[in-house]
C-alpha positions as CSV (number, residue, x, y, z in Angstrom):
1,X,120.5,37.1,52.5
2,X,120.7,40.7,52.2
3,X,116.8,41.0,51.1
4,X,116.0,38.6,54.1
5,X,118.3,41.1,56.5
6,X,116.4,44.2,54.6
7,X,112.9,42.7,55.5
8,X,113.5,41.9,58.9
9,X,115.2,45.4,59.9
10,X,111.7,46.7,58.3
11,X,109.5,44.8,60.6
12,X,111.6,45.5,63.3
13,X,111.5,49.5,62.3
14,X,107.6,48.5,62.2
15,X,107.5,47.4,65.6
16,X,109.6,49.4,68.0
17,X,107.3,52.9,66.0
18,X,104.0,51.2,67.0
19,X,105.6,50.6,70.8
20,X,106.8,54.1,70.4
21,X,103.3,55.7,70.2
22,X,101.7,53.4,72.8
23,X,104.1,54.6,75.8
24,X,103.1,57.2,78.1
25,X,105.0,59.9,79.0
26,X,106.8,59.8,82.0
27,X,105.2,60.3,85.1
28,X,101.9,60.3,82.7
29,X,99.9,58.3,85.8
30,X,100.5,61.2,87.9
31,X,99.9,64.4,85.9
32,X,96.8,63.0,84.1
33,X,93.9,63.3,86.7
34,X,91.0,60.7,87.2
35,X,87.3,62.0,86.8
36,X,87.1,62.3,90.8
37,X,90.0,64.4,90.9
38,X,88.6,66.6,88.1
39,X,85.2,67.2,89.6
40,X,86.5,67.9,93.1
41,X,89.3,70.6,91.1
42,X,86.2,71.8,89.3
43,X,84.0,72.5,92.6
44,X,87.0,74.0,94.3
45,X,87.1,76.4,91.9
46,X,83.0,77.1,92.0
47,X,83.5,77.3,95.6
48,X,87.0,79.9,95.2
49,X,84.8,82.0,93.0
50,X,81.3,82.1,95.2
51,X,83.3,83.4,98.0
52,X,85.0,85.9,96.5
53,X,82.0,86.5,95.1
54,X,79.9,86.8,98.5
55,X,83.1,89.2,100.0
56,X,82.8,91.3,97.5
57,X,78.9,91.4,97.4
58,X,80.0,92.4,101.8
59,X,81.9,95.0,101.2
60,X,79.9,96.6,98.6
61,X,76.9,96.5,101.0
62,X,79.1,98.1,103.8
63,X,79.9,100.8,101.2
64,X,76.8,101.4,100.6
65,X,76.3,101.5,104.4
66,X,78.8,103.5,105.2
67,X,78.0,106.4,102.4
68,X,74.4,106.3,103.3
69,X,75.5,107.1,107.3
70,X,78.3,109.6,106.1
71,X,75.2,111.4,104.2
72,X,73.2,111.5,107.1
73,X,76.1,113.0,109.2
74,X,76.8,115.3,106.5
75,X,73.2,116.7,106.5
76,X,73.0,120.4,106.2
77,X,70.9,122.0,109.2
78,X,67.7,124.0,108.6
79,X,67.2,125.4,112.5
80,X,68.7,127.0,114.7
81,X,67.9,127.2,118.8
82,X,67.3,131.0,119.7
83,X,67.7,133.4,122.1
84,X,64.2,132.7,123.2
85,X,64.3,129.0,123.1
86,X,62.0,128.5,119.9
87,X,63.9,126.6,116.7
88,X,64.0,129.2,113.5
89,X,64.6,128.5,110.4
90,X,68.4,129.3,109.7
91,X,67.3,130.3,105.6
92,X,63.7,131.1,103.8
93,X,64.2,127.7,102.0
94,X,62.8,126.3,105.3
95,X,59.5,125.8,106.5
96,X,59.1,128.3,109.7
97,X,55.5,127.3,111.0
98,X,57.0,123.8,113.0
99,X,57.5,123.2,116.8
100,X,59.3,121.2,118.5
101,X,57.9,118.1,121.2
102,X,60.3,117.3,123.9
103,X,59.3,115.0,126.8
104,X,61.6,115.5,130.0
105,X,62.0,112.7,133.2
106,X,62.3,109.6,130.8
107,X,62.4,106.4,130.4
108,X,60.1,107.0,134.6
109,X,56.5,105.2,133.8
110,X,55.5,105.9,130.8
111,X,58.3,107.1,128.5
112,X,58.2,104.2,126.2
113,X,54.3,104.3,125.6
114,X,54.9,108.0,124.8
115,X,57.5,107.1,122.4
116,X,55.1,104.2,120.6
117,X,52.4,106.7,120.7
118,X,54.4,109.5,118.6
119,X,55.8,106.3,116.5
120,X,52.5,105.7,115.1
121,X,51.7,109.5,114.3
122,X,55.0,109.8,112.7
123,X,55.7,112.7,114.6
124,X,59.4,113.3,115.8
125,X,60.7,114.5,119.6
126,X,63.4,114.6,122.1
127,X,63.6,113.1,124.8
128,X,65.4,114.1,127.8
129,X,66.3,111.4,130.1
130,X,67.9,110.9,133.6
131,X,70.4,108.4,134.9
132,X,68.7,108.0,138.0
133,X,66.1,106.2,135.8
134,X,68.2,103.6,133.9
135,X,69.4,101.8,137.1
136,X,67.6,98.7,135.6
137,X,68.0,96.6,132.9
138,X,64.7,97.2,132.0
139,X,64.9,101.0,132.0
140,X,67.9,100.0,130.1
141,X,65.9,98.0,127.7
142,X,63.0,101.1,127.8
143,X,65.7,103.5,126.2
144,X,67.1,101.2,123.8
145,X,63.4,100.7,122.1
146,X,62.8,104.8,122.6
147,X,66.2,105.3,120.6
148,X,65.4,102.5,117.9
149,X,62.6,103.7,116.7
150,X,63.9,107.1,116.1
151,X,63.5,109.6,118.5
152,X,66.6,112.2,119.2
153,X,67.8,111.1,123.3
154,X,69.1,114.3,125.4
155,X,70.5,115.0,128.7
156,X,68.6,116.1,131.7
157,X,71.7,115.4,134.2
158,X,72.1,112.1,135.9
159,X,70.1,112.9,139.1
160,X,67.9,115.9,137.9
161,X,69.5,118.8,140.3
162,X,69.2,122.1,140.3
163,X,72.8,122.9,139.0
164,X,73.4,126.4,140.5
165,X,72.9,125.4,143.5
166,X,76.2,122.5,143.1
167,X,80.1,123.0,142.6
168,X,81.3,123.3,139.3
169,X,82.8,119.9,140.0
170,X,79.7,118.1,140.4
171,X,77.9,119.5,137.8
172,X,80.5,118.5,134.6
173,X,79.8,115.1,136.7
174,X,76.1,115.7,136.3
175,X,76.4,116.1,133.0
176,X,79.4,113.8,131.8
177,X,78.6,110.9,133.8
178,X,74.8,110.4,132.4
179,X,76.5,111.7,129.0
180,X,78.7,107.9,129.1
181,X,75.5,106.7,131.3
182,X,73.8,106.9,127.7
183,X,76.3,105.8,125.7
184,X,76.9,102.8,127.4
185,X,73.2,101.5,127.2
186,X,72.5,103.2,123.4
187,X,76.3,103.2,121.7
188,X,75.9,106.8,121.4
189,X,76.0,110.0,123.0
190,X,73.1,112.7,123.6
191,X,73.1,116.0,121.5
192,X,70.8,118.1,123.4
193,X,71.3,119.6,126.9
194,X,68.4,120.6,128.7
195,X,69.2,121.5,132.6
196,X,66.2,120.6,135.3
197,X,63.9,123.8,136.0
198,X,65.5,125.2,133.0
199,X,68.3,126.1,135.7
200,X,71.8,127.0,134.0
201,X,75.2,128.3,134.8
202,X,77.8,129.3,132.4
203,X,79.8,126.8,133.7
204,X,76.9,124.0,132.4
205,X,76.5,125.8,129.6
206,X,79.9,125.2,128.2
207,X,80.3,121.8,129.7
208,X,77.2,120.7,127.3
209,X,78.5,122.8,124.7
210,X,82.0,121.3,125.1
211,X,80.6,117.9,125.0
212,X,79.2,118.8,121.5
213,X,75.2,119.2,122.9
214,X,72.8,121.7,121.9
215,X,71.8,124.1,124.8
216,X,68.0,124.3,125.1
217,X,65.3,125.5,127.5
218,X,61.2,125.6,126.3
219,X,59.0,128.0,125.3
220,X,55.8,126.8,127.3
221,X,54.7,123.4,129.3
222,X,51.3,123.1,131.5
223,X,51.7,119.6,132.9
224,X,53.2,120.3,136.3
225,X,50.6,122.7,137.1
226,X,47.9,121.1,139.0
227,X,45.0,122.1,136.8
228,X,46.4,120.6,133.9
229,X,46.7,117.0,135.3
230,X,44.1,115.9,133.4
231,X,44.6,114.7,129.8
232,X,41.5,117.1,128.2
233,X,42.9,119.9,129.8
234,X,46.0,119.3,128.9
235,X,45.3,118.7,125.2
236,X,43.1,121.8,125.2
237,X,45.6,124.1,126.6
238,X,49.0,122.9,124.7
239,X,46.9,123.6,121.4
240,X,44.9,126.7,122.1
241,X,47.1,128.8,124.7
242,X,48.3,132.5,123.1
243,X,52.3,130.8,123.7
244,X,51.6,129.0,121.0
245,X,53.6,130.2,117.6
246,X,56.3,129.1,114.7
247,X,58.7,127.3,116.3
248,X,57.5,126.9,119.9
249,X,59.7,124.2,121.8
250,X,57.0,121.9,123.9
251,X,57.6,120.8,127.3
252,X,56.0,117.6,128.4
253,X,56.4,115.1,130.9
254,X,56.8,111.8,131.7
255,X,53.2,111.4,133.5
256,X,50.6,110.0,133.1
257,X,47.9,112.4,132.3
258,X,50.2,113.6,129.2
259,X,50.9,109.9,127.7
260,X,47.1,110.1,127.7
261,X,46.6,113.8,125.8
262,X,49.7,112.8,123.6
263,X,47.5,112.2,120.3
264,X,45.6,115.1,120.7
265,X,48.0,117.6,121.1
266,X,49.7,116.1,118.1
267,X,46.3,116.3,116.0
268,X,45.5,119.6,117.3
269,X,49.4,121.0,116.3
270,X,48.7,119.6,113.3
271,X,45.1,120.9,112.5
272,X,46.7,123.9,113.2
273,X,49.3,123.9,110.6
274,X,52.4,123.4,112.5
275,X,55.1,120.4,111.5
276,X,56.5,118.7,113.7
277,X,59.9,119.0,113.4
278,X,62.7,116.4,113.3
279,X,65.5,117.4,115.4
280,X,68.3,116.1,113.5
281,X,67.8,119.4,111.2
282,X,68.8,121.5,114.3
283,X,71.8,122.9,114.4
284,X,74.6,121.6,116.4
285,X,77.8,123.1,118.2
286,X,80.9,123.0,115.9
């Protein structure tokens, strides 16, 4: 009886072990998760990690970005406007025989074929616009293409008057109002000043000055002049007159007859050993 008792608490021992290792755990349904639930969990995680991936692959690229503009704000001049009008070289590390293109009365007619023109030659200028001629989205639209590809955008006052002859109060609005007039259409303000007739007053002076713009007249310009409205005239003479020397400041206009003599006076300056210089390298007011 005993040996009987001894067997059968054995197989019982045997029996309630092998039940033992066949139970789950508790709650084992629920933390145990079916091959669905693992591959979504797994793509999750991809996805988690290619978007933190892509923000920081942003940012970097905005760094970069943002040290490359900071550079390019943080350029060191290499000319300064003179007494005389002309752009010097402010050390000897600087190459002196350059002048300076600026076209005046833009975006009128032919503003943004100038602009194309000087694109192609890779040859660098100012120009000096008016408000009175961005009263249309399409002068609107000429400026914006002028300033995209490049080309430095000054103020010639909104509605091109001769500012000694006007109160002080209208000409800060002269200057001011085509200054915003500017940055509205562009998202940025002018840095030159260049008053109509060459015509200043102290009090424009500092306004421009004020509103961080470099004050600048010319050194010589033809175009107005009746004999020179003619493009092979005018290309002859803004090459070959006696004016002509390191850093001579070019007047043109918005005309015609000068879109037409553009390439040759840049070909001629050229054959003549004068850069043309970039006028982000001239000095601005502190």
């Amino acid at each position: 009886m005993k040996r009987s008792l001894f067997y059968i608490t054995i197989a019982l021992l045997f029996v309630l072990s092998a039940c033992s290792g066949n139970d789950e755990p508790a709650g084992g349904e629920a933390d145990s998760a079916s091959p669905n639930e693992q591959k979504n969990s797994e793509e999750q995680v991809e996805n988690d990690n290619q978007e933190n991936n892509t923000e920081e692959d942003v940012e970097e690229t905005e760094e970069v970005v943002e040290s490359e503009e900071a550079a390019a704000e943080t350029e060191e001049p290499e000319y300064e406007v003179s007494e005389n009008w002309s752009v010097v070289p402010i050390d000897d590390a600087s190459n002196e025989e350059v002048v300076l293109l600026t076209i005046d009365d833009a975006p009128d007619e032919y503003g943004l074929e100038m602009a194309k023109t000087l694109d192609q030659l890779e040859a660098n200028a100012i120009f000096f616009v008016n408000g009175h001629f961005l009263d249309t989205p399409e002068k609107e639209e000429m400026l914006r293409e002028i300033d995209d590809m490049g080309f430095a955008i000054g103020n010639h006052t909104y509605s091109h008057v001769t500012l000694p002859e006007e109160t002080e109060e209208v000409q800060k609005e002269e200057i001011v109002d085509l200054s915003d007039r500017v940055e509205e259409i562009i998202g940025k303000r002018p840095e030159f000043f260049r008053a109509p007739h060459g015509a200043n007053t102290e009090y424009s002076t500092q306004i421009a000055e004020d509103e961080g713009m470099t004050v600048m007249n010319w050194s010589y310009g033809y175009d107005w002049e009746q004999d020179y409205m003619d493009s092979n005239a005018l290309a002859e003479i803004m090459v070959q007159t006696e004016l002509l020397s390191n850093g001579s400041n070019l007047l043109m206009h918005d005309r015609e007859w000068t879109a037409e003599a553009l390439e040759d006076i840049v070909d001629g300056l050229r054959d003549e050993g004068y850069e043309i210089i970039d006028p982000d390298l001239i000095q601005k007011p502190e």
